[in-house]
C-alpha positions in Angstrom: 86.0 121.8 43.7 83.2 123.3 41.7 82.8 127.3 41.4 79.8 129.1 41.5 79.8 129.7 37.8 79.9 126.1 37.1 77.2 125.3 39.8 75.3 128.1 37.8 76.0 126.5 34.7 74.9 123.2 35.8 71.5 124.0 37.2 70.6 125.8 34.4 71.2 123.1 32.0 69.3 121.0 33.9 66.0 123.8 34.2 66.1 124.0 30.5 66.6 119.8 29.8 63.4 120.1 32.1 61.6 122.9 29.8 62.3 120.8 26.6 60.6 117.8 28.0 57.7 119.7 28.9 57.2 121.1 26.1 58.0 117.7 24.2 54.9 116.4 26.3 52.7 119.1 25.3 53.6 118.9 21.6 52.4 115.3 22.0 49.6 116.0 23.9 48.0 118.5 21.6 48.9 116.6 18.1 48.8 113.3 19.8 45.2 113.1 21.7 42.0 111.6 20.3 39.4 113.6 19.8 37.5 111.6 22.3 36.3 114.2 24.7 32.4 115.6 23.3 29.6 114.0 24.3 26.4 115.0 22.8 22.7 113.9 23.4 19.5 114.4 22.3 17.4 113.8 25.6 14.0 112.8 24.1 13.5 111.9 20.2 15.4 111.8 17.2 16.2 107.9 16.5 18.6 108.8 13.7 22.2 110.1 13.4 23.5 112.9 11.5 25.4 110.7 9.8 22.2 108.7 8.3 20.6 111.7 7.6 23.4 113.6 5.5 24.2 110.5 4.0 20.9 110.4 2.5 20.9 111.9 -1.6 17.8 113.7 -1.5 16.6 115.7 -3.8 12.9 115.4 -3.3 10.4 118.5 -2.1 11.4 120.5 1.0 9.6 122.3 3.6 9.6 126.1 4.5 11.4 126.9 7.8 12.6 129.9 9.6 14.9 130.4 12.8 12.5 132.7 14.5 14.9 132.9 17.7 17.8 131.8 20.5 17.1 133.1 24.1 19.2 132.2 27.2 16.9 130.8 29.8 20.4 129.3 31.8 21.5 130.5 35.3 23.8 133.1 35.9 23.5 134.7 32.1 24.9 137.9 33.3 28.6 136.3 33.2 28.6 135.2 29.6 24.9 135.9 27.9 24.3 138.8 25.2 21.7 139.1 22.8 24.5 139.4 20.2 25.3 135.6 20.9 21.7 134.9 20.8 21.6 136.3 17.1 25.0 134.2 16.3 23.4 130.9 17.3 20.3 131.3 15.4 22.4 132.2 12.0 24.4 129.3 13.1 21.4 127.2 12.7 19.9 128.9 9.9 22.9 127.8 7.8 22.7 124.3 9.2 19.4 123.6 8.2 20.4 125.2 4.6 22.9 122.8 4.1 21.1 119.3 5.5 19.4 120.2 1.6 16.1 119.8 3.1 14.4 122.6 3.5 13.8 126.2 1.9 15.2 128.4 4.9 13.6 131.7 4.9 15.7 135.0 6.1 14.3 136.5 9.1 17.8 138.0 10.9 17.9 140.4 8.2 14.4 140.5 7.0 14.4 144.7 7.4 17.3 144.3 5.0 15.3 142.4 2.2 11.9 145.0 3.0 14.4 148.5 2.8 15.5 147.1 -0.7 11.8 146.6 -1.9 10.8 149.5 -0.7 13.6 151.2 -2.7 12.5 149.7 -5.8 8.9 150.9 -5.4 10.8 154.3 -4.7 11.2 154.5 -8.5 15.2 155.1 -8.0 16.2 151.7 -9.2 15.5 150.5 -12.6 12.1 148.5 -12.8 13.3 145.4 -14.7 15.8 145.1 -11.6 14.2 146.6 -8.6 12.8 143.7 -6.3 8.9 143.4 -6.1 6.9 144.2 -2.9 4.5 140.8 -1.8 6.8 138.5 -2.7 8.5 137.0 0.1 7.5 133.7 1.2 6.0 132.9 5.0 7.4 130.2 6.8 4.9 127.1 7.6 7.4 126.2 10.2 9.5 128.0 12.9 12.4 127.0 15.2 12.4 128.2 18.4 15.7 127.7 20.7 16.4 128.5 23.7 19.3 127.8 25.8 19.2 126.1 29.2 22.4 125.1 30.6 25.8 126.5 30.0 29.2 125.6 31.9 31.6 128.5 31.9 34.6 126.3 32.8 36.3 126.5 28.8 38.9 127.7 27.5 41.4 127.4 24.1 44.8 127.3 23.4 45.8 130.7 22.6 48.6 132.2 22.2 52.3 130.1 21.8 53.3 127.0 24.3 56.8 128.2 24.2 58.7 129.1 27.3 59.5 127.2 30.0 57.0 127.0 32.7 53.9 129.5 32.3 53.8 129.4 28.4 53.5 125.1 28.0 51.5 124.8 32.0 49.3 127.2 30.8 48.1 125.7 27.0 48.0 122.4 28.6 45.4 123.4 31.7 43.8 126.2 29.2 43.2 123.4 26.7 42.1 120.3 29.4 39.1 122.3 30.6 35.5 121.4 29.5 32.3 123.3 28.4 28.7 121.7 28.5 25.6 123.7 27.1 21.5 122.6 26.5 19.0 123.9 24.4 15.4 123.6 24.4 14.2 123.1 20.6 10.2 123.8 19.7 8.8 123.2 15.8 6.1 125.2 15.8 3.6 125.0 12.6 3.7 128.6 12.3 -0.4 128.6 10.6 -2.0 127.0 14.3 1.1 127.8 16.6 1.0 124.3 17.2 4.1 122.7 18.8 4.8 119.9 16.3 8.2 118.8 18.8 10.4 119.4 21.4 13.2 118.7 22.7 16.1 119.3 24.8 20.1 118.3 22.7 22.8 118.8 24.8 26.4 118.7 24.1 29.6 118.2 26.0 33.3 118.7 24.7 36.6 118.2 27.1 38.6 119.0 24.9 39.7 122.2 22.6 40.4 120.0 19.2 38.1 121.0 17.0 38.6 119.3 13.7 36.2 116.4 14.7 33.0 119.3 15.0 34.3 120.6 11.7 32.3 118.2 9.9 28.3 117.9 9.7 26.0 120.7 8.9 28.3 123.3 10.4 31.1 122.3 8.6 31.5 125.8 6.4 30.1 128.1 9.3 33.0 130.1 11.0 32.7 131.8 14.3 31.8 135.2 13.9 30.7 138.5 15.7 29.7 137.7 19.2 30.7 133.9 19.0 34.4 134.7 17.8 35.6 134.4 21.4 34.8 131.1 21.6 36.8 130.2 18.4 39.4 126.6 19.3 37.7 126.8 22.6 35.8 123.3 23.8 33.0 126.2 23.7 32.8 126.0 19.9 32.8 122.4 19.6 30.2 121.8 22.1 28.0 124.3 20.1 28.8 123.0 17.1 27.9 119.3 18.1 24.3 120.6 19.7 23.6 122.8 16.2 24.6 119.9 14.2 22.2 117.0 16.7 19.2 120.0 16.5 19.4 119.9 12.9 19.5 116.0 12.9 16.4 116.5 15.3 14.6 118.8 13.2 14.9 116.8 9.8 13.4 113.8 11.7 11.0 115.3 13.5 9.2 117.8 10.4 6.3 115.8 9.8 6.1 114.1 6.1 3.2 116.7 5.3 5.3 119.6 5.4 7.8 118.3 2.7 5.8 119.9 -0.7 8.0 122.4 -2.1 10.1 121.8 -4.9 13.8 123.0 -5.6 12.4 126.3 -7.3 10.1 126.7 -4.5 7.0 126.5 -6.2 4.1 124.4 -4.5 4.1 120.9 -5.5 0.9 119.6 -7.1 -1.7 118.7 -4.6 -2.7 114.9 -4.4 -4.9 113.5 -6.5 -8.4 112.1 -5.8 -8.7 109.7 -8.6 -7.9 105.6 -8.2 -5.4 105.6 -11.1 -4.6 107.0 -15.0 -4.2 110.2 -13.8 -0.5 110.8 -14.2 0.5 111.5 -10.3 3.7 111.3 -8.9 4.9 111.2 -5.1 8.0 110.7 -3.3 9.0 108.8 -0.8 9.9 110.7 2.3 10.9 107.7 4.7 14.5 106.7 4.9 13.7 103.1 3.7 10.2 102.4 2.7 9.1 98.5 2.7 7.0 98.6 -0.7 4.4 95.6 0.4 2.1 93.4 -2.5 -1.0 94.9 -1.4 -2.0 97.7 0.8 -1.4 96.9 4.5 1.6 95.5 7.2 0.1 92.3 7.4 1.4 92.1 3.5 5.1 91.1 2.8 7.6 93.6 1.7 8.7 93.3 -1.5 11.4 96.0 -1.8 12.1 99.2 -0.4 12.4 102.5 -1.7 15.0 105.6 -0.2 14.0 109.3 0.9 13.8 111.1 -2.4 12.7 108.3 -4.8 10.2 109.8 -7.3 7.1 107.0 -8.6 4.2 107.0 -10.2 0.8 106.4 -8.9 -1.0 103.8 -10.0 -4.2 103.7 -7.3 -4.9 104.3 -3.7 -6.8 102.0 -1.0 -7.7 103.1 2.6 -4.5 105.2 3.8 -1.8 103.2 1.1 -0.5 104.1 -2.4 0.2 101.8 -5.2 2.5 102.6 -6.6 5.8 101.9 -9.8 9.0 102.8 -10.0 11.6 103.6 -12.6 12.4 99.5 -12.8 8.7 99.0 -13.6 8.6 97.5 -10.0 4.7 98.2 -8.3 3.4 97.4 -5.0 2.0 99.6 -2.0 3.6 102.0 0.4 1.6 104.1 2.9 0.2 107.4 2.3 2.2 108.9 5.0 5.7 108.7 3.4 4.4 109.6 -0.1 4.0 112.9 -0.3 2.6 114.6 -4.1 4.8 116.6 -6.3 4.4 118.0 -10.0 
């Protein structure tokens, strides 16, 4: 007959055989699952991915831009909302557009910063061959407003260990299985007229807390700081990340051709010429993939096309279209409005 210790004994064993294959399943659940759980969407607009758009080498002229804000305009902001997040959002997006390589992004989170340190240079304390000169910071022909619009609370990550038998690996697997969902509202505003140029609305949704797959894009080298460091390996992250990186994709699509005329050194570009031909102009090619047609309208065949960033000369213009040569010593006509002038 069996004692009590050996009754003990047994159930014991059995409560810990139990533990180890929960926490067997959880191992594989956490290193095992796709990263199949973020949806994001861009509810009116952008056509191209973020994908096409970094795989694109350009190197042509760039437009100015700023990040003039990030407001919550969601329900119930009182349970999650600070202005502090606000200003980690728009940074977020500041450095995102940085790195798409399109644009000169213009400081405005620290703007004070930049004005105390020219005004310390006009002080006469720093060393005039150093100090930084007053009237030279560049305006922004384009600003970003954001604003966001819907935000699901329901996230959480995976802190803390999932060992221990019951509480410890329960909790990392329901902690890591909830979901987050968040909107914004994106304006480009042509900061001269206070036009809106576009809107739009990207939202994103992640149901899962793996975060390696909204590691890449645009906000691949921004960590999670200040306000936003709560939401580090929480579904919270990677749903913002995946509506920064679609905004950026928006924003790059959506800046009309126009506005691309600064160069790398951010000097203007030379303005377009009014002369037919011999005059030594150069424009590039703003479109992802130009058709370059034998004379200058659709109704002509395409001969070739030309990528975003291709630099050729100008060889005459005709009633909205550009003829123009490339580096091959290949010429025909693309339209004006993806052939923007540069120096």
């Amino acid at each position: 007959m069996l004692n009590i210790k050996q009754l003990t004994d047994g159930v014991i064993m059995k409560l810990n055989r139990l533990g180890l294959i929960l926490l067997t399943l959880s191992v594989a659940f956490l290193t095992g699952c796709p990263a199949t759980g973020t949806t994001t969407n861009v509810r009116e607009g952008s056509s191209q991915s973020i994908a096409d758009a970094q795989a694109e080498a350009y190197n042509g002229p760039k437009a100015r831009i700023a990040v003039a804000r990030f407001e919550n305009k969601a329900a119930d902001a009182r349970n999650w909302w600070n202005p502090q997040l606000g200003d980690g959002m728009a940074d977020m997006l500041t450095t995102a557009l940085f790195n798409s390589n399109r644009f000169i992004v213009l400081e405005r989170e620290s703007l004070d910063d930049v004005l105390y340190e020219q005004d310390l240079g006009a002080s006469g304390r720093i060393r005039q061959d150093t100090a930084a000169a007053i009237g030279e910071i560049e305006g922004a022909e384009l600003l970003v407003v954001a604003a966001v619009t819907e935000f699901d609370d329901n996230s959480g990550g995976v802190q803390g260990g999932v060992g221990g038998f019951g509480g410890g690996v329960l909790g990392a697997i329901a902690g890591g299985s909830r979901s987050a969902h968040m909107a914004i509202d994106l304006r480009i505003i042509d900061a001269r007229t206070s036009r809106i140029l576009s809107a739009t609305s990207v939202e994103g949704t992640a149901r899962d807390f793996n975060v390696g797959g909204a590691l890449g894009g645009y906000t691949g080298s921004v960590g999670l700081g200040g306000a936003l460091s709560g939401w580090k390996n929480t579904p919270r992250e990677k749903a913002l990340r995946d509506v920064i990186n679609k905004a950026v994709d928006y924003v790059i699509t959506k800046t009309p051709s126009n506005y691309y005329h600064v160069g790398g050194s951010a000097q203007p570009a030379a303005a377009a010429s009014s002369s037919v031909s011999g005059t030594g102009e150069r424009v590039v090619i703003t479109a992802n993939s130009l058709n370059v047609r034998s004379g200058p309208g659709t109704s002509n065949p395409a001969q070739f096309s030309l990528t975003s960033g291709t630099i050729v000369d100008v060889l005459g213009r005709a009633d909205g279209w550009v003829q123009i040569r490339d580096a091959q010593g290949r010429t025909g006509w693309v339209s004006s409005q993806y052939a923007v002038a540069v120096q």
